[in-house]
C-alpha positions in Angstrom: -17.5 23.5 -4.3 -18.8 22.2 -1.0 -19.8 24.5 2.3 -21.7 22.8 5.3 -22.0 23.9 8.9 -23.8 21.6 10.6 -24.5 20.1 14.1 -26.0 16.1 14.9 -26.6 15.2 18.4 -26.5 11.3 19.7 -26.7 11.1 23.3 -22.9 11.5 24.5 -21.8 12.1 21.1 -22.0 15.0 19.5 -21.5 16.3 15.1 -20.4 19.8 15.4 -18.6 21.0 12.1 -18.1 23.7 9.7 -15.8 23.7 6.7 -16.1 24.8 3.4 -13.8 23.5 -0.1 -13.9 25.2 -3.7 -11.7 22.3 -5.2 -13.4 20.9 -8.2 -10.9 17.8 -7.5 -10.9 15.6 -4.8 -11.4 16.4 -1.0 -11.3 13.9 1.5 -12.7 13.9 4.8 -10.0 11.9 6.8 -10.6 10.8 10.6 -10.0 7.5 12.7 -13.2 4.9 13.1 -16.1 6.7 14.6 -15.2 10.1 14.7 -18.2 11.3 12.9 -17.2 11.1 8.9 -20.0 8.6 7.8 -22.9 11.0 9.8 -21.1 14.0 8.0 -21.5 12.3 4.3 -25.0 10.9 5.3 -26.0 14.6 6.1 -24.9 16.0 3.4 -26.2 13.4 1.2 -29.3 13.9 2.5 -29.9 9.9 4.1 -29.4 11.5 7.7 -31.4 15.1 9.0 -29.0 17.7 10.4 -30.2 19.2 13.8 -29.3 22.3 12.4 -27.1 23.8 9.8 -26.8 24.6 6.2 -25.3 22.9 2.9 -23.9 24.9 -0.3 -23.0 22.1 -3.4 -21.6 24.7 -6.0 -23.4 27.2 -4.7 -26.8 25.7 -4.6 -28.5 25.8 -1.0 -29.8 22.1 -0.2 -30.4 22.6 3.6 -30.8 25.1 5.8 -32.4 25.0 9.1 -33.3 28.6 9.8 -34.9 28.6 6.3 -36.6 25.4 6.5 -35.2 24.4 3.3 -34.5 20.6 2.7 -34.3 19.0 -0.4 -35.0 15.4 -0.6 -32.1 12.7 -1.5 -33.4 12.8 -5.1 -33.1 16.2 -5.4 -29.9 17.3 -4.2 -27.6 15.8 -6.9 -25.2 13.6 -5.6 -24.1 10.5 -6.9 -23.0 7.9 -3.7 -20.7 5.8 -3.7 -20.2 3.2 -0.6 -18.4 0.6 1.3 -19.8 -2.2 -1.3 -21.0 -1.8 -4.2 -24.9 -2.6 -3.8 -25.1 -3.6 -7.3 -29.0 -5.5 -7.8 -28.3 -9.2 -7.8 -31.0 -10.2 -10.1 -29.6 -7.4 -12.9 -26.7 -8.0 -15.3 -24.0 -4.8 -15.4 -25.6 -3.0 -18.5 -29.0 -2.9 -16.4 -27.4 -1.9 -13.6 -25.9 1.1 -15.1 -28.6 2.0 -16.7 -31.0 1.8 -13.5 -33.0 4.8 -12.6 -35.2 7.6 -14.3 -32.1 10.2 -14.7 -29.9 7.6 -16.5 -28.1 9.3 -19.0 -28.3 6.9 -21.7 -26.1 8.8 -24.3 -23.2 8.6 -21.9 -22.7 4.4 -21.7 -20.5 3.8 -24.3 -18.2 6.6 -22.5 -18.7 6.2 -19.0 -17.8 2.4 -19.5 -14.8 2.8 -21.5 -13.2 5.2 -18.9 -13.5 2.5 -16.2 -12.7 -0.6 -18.4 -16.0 -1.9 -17.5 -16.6 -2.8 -21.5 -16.3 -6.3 -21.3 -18.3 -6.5 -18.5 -21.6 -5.6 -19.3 -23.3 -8.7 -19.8 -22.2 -10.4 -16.5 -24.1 -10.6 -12.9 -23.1 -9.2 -10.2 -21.9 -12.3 -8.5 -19.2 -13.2 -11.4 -17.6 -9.8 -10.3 -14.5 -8.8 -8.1 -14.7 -6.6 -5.6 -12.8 -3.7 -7.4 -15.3 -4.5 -10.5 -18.3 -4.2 -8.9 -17.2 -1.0 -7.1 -16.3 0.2 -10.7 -19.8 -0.2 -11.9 -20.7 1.3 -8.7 -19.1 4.4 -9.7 -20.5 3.9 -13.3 -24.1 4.1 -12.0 -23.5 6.9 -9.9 -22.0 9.0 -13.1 -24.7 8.7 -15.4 -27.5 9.9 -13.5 -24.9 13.2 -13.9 -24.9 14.3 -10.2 -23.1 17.6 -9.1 -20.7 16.0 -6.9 -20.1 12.9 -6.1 -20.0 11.2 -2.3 -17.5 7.9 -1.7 -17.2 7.2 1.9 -14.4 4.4 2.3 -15.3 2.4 -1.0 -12.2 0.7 -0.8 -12.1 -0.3 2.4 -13.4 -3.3 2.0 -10.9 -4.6 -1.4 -7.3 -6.0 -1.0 -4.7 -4.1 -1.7 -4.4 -5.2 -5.2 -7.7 -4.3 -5.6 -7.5 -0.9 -4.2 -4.5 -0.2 -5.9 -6.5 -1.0 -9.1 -9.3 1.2 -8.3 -7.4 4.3 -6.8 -6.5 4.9 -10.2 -9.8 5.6 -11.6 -10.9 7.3 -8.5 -8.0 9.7 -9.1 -8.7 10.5 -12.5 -12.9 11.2 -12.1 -12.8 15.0 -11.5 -10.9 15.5 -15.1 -12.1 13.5 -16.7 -16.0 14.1 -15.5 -16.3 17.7 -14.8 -17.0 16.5 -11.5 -15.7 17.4 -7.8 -15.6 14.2 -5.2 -16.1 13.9 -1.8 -14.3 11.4 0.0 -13.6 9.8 3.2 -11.1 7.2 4.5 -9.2 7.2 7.5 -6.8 5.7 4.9 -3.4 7.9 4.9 -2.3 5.8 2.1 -5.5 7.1 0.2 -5.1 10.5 1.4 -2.1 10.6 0.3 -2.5 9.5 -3.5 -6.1 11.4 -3.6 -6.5 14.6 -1.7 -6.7 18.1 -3.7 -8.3 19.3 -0.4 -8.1 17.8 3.2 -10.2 18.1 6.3 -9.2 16.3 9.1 -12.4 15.6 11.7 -12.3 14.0 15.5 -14.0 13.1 18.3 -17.2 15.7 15.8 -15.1 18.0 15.5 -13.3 19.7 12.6 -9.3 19.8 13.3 -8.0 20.9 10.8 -8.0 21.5 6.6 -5.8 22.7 3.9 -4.7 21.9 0.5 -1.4 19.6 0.3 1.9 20.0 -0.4 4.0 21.3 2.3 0.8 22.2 4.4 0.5 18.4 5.0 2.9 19.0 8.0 0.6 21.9 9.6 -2.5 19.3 9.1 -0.9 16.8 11.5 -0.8 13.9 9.1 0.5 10.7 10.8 1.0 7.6 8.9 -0.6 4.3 10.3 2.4 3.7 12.6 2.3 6.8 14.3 5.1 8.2 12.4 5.1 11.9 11.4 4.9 12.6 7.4 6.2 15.8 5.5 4.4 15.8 2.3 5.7 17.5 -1.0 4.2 18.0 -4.6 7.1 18.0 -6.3 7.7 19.4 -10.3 10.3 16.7 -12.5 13.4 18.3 -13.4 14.8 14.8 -14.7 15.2 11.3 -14.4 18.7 9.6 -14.5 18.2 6.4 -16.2 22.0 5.3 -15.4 21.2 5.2 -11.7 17.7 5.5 -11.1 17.2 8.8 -9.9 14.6 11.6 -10.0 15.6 15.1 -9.6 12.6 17.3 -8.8 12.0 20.4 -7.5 10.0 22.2 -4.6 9.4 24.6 -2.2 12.4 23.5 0.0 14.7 23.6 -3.3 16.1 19.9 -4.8 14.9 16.8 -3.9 16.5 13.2 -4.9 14.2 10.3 -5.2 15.5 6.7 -6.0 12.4 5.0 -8.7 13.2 2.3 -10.5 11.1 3.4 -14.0 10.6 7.5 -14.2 7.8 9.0 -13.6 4.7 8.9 -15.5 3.8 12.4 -14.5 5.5 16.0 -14.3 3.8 16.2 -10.9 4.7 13.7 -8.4 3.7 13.6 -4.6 6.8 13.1 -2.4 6.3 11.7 1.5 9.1 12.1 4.3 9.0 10.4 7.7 10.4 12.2 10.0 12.3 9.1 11.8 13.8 9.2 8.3 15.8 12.5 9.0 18.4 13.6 10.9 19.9 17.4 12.3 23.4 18.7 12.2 24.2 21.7 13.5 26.9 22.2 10.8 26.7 21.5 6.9 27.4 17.8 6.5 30.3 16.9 4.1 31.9 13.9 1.9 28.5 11.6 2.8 25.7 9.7 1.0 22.9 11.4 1.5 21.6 13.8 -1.3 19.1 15.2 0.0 20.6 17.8 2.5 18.4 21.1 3.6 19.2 24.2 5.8 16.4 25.5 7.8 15.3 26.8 10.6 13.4 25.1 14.0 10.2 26.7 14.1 8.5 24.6 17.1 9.9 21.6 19.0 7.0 18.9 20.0 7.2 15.9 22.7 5.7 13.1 21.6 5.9 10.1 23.5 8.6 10.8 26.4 11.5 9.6 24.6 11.4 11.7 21.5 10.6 14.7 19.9 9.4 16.2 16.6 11.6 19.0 15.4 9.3 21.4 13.1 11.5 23.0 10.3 11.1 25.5 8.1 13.8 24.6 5.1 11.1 26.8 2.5 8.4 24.3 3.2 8.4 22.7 6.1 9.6 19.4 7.2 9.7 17.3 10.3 12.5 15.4 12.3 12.3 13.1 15.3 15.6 13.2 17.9 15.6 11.2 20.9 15.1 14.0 23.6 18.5 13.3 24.8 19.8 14.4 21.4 17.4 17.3 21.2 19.7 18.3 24.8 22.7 17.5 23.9 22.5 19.3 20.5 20.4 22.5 22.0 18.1 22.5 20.1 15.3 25.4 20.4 13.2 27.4 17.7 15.2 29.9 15.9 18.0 27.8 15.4 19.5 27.1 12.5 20.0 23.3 11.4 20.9 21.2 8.6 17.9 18.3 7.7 19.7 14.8 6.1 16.6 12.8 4.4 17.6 9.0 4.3 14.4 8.2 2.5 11.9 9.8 0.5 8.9 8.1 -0.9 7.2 9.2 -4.2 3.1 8.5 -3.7 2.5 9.5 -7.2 
């Protein structure tokens, strides 16, 4: 559980935010490059001083301006993960696990074993990949048993096979470590796959947060094109091993999802651009697509002159994008009923 309010002045630019999250999973602190999510992690880390403020970490007060309270890095319990490892050259990977006073010893053989680091532990630093020293990283951080633990962007420096390598592990540390994560990226691919909790920060300022599923569309969450995401977490109903097709359900009703193995897990996170659907004003028949919703327009929203997002409400709510001619020519206004055809629906997870 996390709860800051806090304010950081630099010149022109200014940290003004306030958010709180009781997820013991993962919440992510998304924005684009220099909106202010580095100074936000360095505050409540303690490596950067707050103007003014206060921070809860499950419930235990570690600043707070009006009572001069301040705990020192040290004290405050959090385990930091970032962009590079920062493994010590000169020390193999056993010694640097094991570095620091708090080092809980007794949880090696564990910690190591839930990262695959095993057969690493008698190599340098400099024999490792960037996903393996990012593991040992993480390693480190979890046995000196902090109460939450801080990752800002620690793959953003890894290839995408290495990042796809790591997001695994990263996704599994609250269960399997009794520990809650706080994690930035401006990654919507990471968002996607990690967040239990998302706060969405700009120009300093907090835009908006929520948990996911549906409420994805409400946050605003683009994809790295510009393109407009409806996100889902969807329950498996069943896999069709004849034509390669999951059946799962949500809170728009049925949704289709062509995956060429099934799913590894009864909960699967479900993405939908909204260039990828289409409105009729009457129930489609005799076509291809499965995936067919009746809703209602909730807002309309002009986005670059030519287009237009059509907000739905089908149960959950998903987004189209019409040409604004076909937006006219169909009349579309909030109230209406449509029909929603999804071409394409990509499983995260």
């Amino acid at each position: 559980m996390i709860d800051v309010k806090l304010k950081k002045r630099f010149g022109t630019f200014n940290v003004d935010v306030e958010f709180s999250s009781d997820s013991m999973g993962i919440t992510v602190l998304a924005g684009p490059s220099g909106s202010g999510k580095t100074t936000i992690i360095n505050m409540i880390s303690g490596l950067l001083a707050p103007d003014e403020g206060r921070i809860f970490i499950n419930n235990r007060l570690l600043f707070d301006s009006g009572k001069r309270i301040n705990y020192p890095v040290e004290k405050r319990g959090c385990g930091y993960i970032f962009q590079e490892g920062r493994l010590f050259p000169h020390m193999n990977v056993k010694r640097n696990l094991l570095y620091g006073r708090h080092s809980d010893h007794s949880r090696l053989k564990e910690t190591v074993s839930l990262l695959g680091i095993g057969h690493l532990l008698d190599r340098m630093p400099a024999k490792l990949s960037g996903g393996e020293k990012q593991r040992v990283a993480i390693g480190r951080a979890l046995l000196m048993r902090p109460q939450i633990l801080l990752m800002d962007e620690p793959l953003a420096s890894l290839d995408t096979e290495r990042k796809e390598e790591l997001i695994t592990y990263i996704d599994r540390l609250p269960e399997q470590f009794g520990i809650p994560v706080f994690y930035v990226t401006h990654s919507v691919h990471e968002i996607l796959r990690l967040s239990d909790m998302l706060i969405r920060v700009d120009k300093g300022r907090v835009e908006s947060s929520g948990k996911p599923g549906g409420e994805y569309h409400g946050l605003g969450l683009y994809d790295g094109n510009g393109g407009y995401l409806s996100v889902f977490d969807c329950g498996i109903k069943s896999y069709d091993d004849e034509f390669k097709v999951i059946t799962a359900k949500f809170h728009g009703g049925i949704l289709r999802i062509l995956s060429a193995a099934p799913p590894e897990e009864q909960v699967i996170r479900a993405a939908i651009k909204a260039s990828d659907v289409t409105i009729s004003l009457n129930k489609p028949e005799n076509i291809s697509s499965t995936n067919i919703f009746k809703g209602k327009i909730k807002s309309i929203e002009e986005t670059d002159g030519l287009r237009i997002l059509v907000h739905c409400d089908i149960g959950a709510p998903l987004a189209a994008q019409v040409s604004k001619a076909s937006a006219a020519r169909l009349g579309l206004k909030p109230g209406k009923t449509v029909y929603l055809l999804v071409k394409v629906v990509s499983m995260i997870c």
